[in-house]
N, C-alpha and C positions, 0 to 999 in steps of 0.2 A: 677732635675739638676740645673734650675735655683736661686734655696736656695744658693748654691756653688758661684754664682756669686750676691747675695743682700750685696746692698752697694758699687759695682763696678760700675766702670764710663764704661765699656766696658762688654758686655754681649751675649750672644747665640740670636738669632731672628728666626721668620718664614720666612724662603725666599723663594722668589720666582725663577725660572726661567727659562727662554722662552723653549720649546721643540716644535721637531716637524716643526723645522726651520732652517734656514742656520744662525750659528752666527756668521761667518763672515758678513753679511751682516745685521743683526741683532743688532751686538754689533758696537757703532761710538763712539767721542770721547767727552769728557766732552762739554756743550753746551757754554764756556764762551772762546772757542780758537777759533783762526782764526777769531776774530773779523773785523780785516781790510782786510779779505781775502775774500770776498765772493765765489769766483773760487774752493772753497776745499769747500765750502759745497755742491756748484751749483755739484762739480764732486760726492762729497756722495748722490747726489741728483740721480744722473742717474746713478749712480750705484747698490742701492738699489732698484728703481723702482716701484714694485706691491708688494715685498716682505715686509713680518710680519719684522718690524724694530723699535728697540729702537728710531731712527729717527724719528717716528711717534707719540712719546710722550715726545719727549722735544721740545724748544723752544731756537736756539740759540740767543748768545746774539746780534748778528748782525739784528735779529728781534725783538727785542724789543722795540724798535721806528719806526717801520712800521705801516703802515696804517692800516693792518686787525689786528694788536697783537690780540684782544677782541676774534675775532672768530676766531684764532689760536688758543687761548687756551681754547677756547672750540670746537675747534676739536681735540685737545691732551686729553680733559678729556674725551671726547667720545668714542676715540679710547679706551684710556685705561679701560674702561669698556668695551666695544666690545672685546677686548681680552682678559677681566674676564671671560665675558659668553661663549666667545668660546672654554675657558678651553686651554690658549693660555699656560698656567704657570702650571708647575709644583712647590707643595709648600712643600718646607723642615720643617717641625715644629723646633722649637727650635736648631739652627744648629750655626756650626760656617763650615766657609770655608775656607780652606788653597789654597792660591794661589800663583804660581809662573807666574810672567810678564818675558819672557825675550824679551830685548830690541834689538833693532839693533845696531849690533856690538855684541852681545852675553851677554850682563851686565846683571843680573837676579835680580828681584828686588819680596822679599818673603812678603806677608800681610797673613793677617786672616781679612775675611769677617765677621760683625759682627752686631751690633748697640752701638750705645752711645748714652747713659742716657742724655737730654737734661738741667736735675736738676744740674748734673754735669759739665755743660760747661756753659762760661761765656764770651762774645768778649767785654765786655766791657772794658777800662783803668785800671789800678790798681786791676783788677779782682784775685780773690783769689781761683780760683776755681778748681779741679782736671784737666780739661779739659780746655786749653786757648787757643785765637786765637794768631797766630802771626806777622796778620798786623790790622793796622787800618781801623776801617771798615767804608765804605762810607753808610751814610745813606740813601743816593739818588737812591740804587742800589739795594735795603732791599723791597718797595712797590713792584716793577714790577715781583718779583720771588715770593714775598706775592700772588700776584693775579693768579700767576702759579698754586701754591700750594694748595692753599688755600679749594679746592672746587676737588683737584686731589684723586680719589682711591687709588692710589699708588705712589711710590717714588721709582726716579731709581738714586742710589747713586753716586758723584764723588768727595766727600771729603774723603782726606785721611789723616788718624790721625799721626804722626811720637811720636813711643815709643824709649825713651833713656835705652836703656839695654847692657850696655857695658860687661856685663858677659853673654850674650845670653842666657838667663835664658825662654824667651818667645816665640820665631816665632821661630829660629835657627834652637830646635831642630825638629820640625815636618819638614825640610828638607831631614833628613834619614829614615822616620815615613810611606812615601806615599805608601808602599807597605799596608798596614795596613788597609789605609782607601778605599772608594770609589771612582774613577774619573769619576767626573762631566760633567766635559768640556776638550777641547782639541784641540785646533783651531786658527788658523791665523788671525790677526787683518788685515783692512784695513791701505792705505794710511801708510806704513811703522809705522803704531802699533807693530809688531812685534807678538808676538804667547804668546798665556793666556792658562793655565791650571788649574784646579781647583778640588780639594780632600774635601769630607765629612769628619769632623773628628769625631773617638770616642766617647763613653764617656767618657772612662781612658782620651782620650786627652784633655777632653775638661776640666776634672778636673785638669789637670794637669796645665793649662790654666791659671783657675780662682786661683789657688795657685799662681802661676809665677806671675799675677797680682797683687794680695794682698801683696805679699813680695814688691813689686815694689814700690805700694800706700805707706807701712808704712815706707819703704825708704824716700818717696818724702815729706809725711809728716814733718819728723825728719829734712830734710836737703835740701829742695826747697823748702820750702814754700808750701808744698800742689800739684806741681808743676807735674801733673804725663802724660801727652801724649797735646802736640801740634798742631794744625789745619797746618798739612804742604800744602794743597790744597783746595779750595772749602771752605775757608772764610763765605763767602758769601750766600755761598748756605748755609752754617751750619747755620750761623747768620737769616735767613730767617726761618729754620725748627724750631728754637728755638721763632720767634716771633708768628708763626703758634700757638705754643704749650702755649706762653702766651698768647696768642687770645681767645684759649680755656680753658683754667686753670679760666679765668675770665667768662666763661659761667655753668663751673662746679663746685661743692663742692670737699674740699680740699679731702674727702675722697674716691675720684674718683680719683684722680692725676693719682694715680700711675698704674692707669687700661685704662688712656688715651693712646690707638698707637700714637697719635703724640708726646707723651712725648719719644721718640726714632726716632732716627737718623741713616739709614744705612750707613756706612761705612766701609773703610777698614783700619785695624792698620798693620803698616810697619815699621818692627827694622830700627832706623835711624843709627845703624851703623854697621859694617860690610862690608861697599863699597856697598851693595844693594843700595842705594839714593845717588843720585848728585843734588846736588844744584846750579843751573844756575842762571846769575844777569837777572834781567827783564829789558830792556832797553826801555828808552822814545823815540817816537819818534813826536812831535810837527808839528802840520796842520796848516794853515793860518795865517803864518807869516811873516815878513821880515828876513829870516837868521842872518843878520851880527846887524840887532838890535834889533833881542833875546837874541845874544851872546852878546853888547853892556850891554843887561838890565843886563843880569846874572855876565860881572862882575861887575856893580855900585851894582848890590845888595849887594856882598862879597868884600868889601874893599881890604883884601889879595887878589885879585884873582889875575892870571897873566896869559899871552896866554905861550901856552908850558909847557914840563914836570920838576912839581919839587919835594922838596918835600911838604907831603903833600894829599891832596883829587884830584884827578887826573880824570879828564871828557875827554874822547873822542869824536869827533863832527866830523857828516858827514854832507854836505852840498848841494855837489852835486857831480858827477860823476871825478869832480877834486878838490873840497875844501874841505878835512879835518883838521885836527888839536887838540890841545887837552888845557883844563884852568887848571888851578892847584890853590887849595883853598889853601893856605899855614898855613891859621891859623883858623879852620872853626868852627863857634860855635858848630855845632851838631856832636857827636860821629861817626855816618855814611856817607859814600858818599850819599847814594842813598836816606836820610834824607836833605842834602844839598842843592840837587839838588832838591825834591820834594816842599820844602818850597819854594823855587824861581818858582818853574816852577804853583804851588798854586798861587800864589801872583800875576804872570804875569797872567795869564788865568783871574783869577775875573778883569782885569781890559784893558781885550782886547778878549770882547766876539769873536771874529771869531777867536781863536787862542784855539785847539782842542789838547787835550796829547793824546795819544795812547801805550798802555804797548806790548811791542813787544816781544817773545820768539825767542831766536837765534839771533847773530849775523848780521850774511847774510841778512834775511829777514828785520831787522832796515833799514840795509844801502842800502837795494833794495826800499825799500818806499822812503827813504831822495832822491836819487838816481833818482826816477822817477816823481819829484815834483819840481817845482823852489820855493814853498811856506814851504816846510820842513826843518826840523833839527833834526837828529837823534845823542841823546846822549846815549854812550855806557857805560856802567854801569863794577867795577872790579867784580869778581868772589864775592859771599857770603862766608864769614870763617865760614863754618860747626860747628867748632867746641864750635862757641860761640853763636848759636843759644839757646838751652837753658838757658843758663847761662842769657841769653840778655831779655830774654821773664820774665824770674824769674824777673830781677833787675830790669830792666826798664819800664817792661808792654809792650805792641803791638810794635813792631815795622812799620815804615813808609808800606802803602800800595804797595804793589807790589814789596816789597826788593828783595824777589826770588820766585825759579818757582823750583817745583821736575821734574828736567830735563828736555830736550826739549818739545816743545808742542806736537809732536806725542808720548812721552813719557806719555802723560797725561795720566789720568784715562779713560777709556772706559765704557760704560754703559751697562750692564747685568743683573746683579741682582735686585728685586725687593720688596717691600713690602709691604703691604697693610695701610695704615695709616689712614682708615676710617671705621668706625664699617656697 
């Protein structure tokens, strides 16, 4: 089966996962939300309790400048071997996964469980590669998921790749297919996740699969620049599984590469269009500063700036429970808002250490931080245009860190599936 897929950036894998457990309680939400919240995890904390939980083998990011990180992650590799030997995982050889999310509010957002070829993806600038990221990636943020990793039996995924398939040639149609296959799973997420389903596919499917993709690739070849699926989530985490895999690439002969697990990435590929994906702006929300001589710096930085709506690059600002307001870049060097504002809000930070950004999901929760702080400023970000995300990643390389978010943070990915990445 997997001849069908050589040379694809997206492929079938062994997966793993959990039986023999509660997955609601089991399955929690990517480890890099709710950073300034600690209260949603402290509540996944005592929720989950004694029970078998993906919780037990990640690390969020609100801990990783704690004190024990060292023997945190090495009680997550422990675990996860404890729950090798306890036969905690059922394992799919060679599989792909059809998965339907639906969200709160009923929005159903369709993927295929799968891996990416890590040959095939590239986060660097100017990157030429089937597989790109679509922000900038902080170097700073690459070591501490290195040392997660590094030394882990296995990987529980929560980047999600976004395919542009405007003739629904790929995910679409296994939406009238699931009688056909097996159901996996079938179960309610926590904390307003919403409810995850999940179908074994065929082999007819799966061929039908690595065809839909191949036409795609020599598409993207001819007319994107090579340009064939986008890091819509989990940056980061992909950028770290790919340094893993140069870590070892330098310990092994070339003609070992391709027999290395770590040269693979689990994730999930999600048609980006069809209304399944919404794209939410990420909004800044700025710790340890003077309010009105942030907003001071930010407009000496932009000469055009002006307080009020014009036209133009348009910033929302919450101050406190009475001072809002909004600047308007009228003549801005950078193409994007959320580039505008990044450059200033970079420039101020390296030169007023106690002065902390925080990337916020949702509205509400920005202006409940500005709101509960006489040292905040939460700047509220316009929507992302969908429709020029490709087009943006082709012409101009990454865009700025943190431009958008695939729908709210309880929208996020949820942790389930697993894979084994060490021989």
């Amino acid at each position: 089966m997997n001849d069908l897929f050589d040379g694809l950036p997206f492929r079938p894998a062994d997966i793993l996962l959990p039986q023999n457990c509660d997955l609601s309680l089991w399955s929690v939400i990517a480890c890099d939300q709710y950073t300034a919240q600690p209260e949603y995890w402290q509540r996944v904390e005592n929720r989950v309790g004694r029970a078998p939980s993906a919780l037990r083998l990640i690390l969020p990011e609100s801990c990783l400048e704690g004190p024990s990180v060292e023997t945190d992650i090495m009680e997550i590799n422990n675990t996860m071997s404890r729950y090798l030997r306890e036969g905690r995982f059922q394992e799919y050889p060679n599989a792909l996964i059809y998965v339907e999310r639906t969200l709160e509010g009923g929005r159903v957002r369709r993927g295929l469980v799968g891996m990416v070829d890590l040959e095939a993806y590239d986060y660097e600038p100017g990157s030429r590669s089937a597989v790109r990221a679509t922000e900038g990636t902080v170097m700073s943020r690459i070591p501490p998921r290195v040392a997660v990793r590094k030394n882990a039996p296995i990987e529980l995924p929560h980047a999600i790749l976004l395919a542009d398939d405007p003739e629904r040639t790929l995910i679409e149609p296994l939406s009238g297919q699931t009688g056909e296959m097996e159901l996996l799973y079938d179960f309610d997420l926590m904390e307003e996740g919403g409810h995850l389903k999940g179908w074994l596919l065929t082999s007819a499917q799966m061929e039908r699969i690595a065809r839909a993709i191949r036409d795609r690739k020599a598409w993207a070849d001819r007319e994107r620049d090579g340009l064939l699926f986008v890091v819509g989530d989990g940056n980061h985490s992909l950028a770290c599984a790919k340094e893993c895999y140069e870590r070892r690439k330098g310990l092994t002969g070339p003609e070992q590469w391709s027999e290395l697990p770590s040269r693979y990435a689990l994730c999930e590929l999600v048609d980006f269009g069809g209304g399944s994906v919404e794209l939410e702006a990420i909004h800044r929300v700025v710790f340890g500063v003077k309010p009105e001589e942030l907003l001071d710096a930010l407009m000496d930085c932009c000469p055009t700036a002006v307080r009020g709506r014009e036209e133009g690059q348009v910033f929302s600002f919450v101050i406190s429970r009475w001072s809002r307001g909004e600047i308007t870049v009228r003549r801005p060097a950078a193409h994007l808002a959320v580039e505008t504002l990044q450059r200033f809000l970079d420039s101020y930070a390296a030169g007023h250490p106690r002065a902390r950004v925080d990337y916020i999901h949702g509205v509400e929760e920005a202006v409940k931080l500005a709101e509960e702080r006489e040292d905040a400023v939460a700047f509220l970000l316009p929507e992302p245009d969908r429709l020029e995300l490709f087009d943006a990643v082709a012409q101009e390389g990454v865009l700025p860190r943190k431009t958008f978010s695939v729908g709210r943070a309880q929208d996020k990915r949820f942790y389930l599936e697993a894979r084994k990445i060490r021989k």
